[in-house]
N, C-alpha and C positions, 0 to 999 in steps of 0.2 A: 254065173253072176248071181243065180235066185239064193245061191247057200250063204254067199255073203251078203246077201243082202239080211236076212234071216237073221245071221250073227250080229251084224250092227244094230239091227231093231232090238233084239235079244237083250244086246250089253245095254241099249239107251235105255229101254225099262227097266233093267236091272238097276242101274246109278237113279233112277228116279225112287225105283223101290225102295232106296235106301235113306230118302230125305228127311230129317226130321219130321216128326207130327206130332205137335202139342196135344199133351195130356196121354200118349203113348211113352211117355220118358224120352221121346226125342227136345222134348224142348219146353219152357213153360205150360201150366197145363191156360186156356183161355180161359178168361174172365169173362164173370154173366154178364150178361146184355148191359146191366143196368147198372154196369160200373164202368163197360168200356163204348158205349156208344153218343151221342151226341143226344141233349136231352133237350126236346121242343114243346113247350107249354103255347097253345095258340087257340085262336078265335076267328070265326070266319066265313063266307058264304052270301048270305043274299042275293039280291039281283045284281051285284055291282061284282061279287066275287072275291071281293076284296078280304086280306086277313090280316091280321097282328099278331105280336108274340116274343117270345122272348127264347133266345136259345142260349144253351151252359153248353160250350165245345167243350172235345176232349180234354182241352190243356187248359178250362177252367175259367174262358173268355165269357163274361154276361155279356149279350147281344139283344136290343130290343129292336124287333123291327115292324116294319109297314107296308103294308101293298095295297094303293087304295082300289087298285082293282085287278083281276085278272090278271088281263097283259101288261099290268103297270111294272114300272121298274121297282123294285124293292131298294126301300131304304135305310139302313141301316145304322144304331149306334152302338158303337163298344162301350159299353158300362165300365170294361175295368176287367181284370183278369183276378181272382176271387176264389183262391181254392177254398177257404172256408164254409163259403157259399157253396160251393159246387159238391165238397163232399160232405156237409148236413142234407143236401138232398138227394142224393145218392142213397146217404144210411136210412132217411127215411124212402127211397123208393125200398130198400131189401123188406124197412121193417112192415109197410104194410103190403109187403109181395106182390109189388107191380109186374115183374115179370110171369105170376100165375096168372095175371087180372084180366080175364076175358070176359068186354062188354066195346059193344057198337052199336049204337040209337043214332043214326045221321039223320040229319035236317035241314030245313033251308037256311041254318043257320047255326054251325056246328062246329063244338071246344074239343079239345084234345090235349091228352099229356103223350107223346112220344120219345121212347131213347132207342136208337137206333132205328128196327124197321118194325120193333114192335109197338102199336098206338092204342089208346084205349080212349075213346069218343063218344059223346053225347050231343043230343038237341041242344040249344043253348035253352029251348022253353023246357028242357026235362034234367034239368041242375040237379032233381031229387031224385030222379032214377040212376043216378050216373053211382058208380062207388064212391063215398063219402071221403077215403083217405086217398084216394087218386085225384073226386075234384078240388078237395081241399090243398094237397101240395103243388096243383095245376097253378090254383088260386094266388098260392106262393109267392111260384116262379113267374109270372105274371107280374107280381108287384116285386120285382127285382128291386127297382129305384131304389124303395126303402128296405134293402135286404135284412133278415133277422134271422 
């Protein structure tokens, strides 16, 4: 019984070995961070916990939302689905190299440009230590409303 069993493990890694993997010529190669992830401009902390912010989903959806505290419910509105919007700041995340951009200054009350699981964050009292093209398109995305 141990020799077939042996075989069948054999063959099931073998058909697994076989699977596509992007960017091996199995299959498209993956796109950076900062064109395929979900991008959250936000503010937030205190004693209350609460944040805001706005987020550009994959498919281009502006979302501003609110959570006045913690364990508050989040509320949510769709601004409007916006690819214009969504990939002028994309081209600006490549042009000023968000995905190289490593800085984290957290405090009791603490900004963030995030796309996907990569985040780059600052004290809200240290706006001028943070990277200038990171808090600037934070800034941006933030004022969705009046998108430009």
């Amino acid at each position: 019984m141990r020799p077939m069993f042996a075989a069948l493990a054999l063959n099931v890694l073998g058909i697994g070995a076989c699977a596509a993997v992007p960017g091996l010529g199995g299959g498209p190669p993956p796109e950076p961070a900062e064109e395929a992830g979900v991008i959250v401009a936000a503010c937030g902390g205190g004693f209350s916990g609460g944040a805001g912010g706005v987020t550009i989903t994959v498919d281009n959806h502006v979302v501003r939302w609110r959570q006045a505290t913690a364990g508050a419910p989040r509320m949510e509105t769709d601004l409007g689905q916006d690819a214009a919007f969504a990939e002028s700041v994309r081209t600006q995340l490549r042009t000023i190299g968000f995905a190289d951009t490593r800085y984290s200054d957290t405090g009791n009350m603490t900004c963030s440009l995030s796309v996907g699981a990569h985040s780059v964050s600052w004290s809200m009292g240290n706006e001028a230590g943070a990277p200038s093209g990171v808090r600037d398109l934070q800034r941006r995305v933030l004022a969705a409303d009046g998108r430009q």
